[in-house]
C-alpha positions in Angstrom: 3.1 10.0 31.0 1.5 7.9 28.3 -1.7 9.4 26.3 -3.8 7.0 24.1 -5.4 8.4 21.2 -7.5 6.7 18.1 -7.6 7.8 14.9 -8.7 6.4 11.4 -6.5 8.7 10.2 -3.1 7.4 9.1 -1.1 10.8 8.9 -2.0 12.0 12.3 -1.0 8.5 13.2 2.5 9.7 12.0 3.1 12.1 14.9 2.5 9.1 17.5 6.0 7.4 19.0 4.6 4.1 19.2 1.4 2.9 17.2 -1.0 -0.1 17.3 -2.6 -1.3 14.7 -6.3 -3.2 15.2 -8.5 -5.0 13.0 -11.7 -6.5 13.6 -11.4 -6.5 17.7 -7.3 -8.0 16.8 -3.9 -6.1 17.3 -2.3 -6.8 14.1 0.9 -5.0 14.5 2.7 -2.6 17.0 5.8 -0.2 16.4 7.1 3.1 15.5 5.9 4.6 12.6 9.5 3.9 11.0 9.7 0.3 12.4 5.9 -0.3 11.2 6.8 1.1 7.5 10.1 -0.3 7.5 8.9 -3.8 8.3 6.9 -3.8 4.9 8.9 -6.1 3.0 7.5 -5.3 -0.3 7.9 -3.6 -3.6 5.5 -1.1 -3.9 5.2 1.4 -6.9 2.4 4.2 -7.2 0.2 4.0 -10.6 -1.1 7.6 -12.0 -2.5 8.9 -15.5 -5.2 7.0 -15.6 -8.7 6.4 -13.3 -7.9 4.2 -11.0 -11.6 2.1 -11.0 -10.0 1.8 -14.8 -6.7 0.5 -13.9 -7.5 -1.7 -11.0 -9.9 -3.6 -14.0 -7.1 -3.8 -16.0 -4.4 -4.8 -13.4 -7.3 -7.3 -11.4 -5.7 -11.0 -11.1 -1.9 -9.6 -12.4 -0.4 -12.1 -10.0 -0.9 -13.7 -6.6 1.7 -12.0 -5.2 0.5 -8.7 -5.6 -1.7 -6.2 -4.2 -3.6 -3.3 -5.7 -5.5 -0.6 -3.6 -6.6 3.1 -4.8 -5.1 6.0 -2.9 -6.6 8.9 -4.1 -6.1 9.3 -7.9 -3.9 6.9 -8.5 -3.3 2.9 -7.7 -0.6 1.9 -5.2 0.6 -1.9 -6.4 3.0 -3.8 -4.0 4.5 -7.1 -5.2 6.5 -9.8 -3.0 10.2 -8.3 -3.8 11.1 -10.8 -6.6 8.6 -9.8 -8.7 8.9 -7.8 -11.5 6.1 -5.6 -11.6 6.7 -3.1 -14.7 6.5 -5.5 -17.6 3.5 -7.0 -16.0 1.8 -3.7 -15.8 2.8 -2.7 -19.4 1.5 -6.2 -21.0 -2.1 -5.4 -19.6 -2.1 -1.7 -20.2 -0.2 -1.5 -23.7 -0.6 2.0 -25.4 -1.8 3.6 -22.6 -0.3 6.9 -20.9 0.7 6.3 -17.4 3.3 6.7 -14.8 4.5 3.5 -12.6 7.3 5.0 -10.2 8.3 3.1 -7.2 7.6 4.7 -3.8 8.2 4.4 0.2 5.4 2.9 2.0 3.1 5.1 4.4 0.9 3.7 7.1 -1.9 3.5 4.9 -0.3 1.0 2.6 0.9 -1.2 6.4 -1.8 -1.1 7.5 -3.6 -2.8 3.9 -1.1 -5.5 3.7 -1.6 -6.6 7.4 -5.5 -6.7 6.9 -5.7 -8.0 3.2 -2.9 -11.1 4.1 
């Protein structure tokens, strides 16, 4: 028996066994939740300590290579893995009091990097 549900909702998508991900009328990815999450293929590290409006005007144009998207109070960045992303951050927010700690992805952050490119 199969049972198709919607949701916007990224941890109720969580409980699903097999997910599909549309964007603008296009399927943009199907999977697991683990297979979706562990088909990231980026460094991604969670920003906290400071407003995140704030941070995202420091961190705007850090590189190409990396994307930065509020969750919450805080800033998740993910980088292509050969980037370095810590000295980066600290060179465009010197003397400020922050925490940059690298995390697991969630749906959430997926789902961003399939619709942002």
């Amino acid at each position: 028996m199969a049972c198709l549900v919607t949701t916007h909702y990224m941890d109720e998508a969580e409980y699903a066994d097999r997910l599909a991900f549309i964007y603008n009328g296009k399927l943009v990815a199907t999977g697991s939740p683990s297979e979706l999450k562990t088909s990231y293929g980026r460094k991604l590290y969670q920003l906290s300590g400071l407003p995140p409006h704030q941070a995202m005007d420091s961190l705007s144009g850090l590189s190409p290579e990396c994307q930065l998207s509020p969750f919450g109070n805080s800033l998740h960045l993910s980088c292509s893995p050969e980037i370095e992303l810590t000295p980066l951050v600290r060179s465009r927010l010197p003397g400020k009091d922050y925490s940059l700690v690298p995390i697991e992805p969630g749906l959430e952050d997926v789902f961003a990097s399939l619709i942002k490119g």
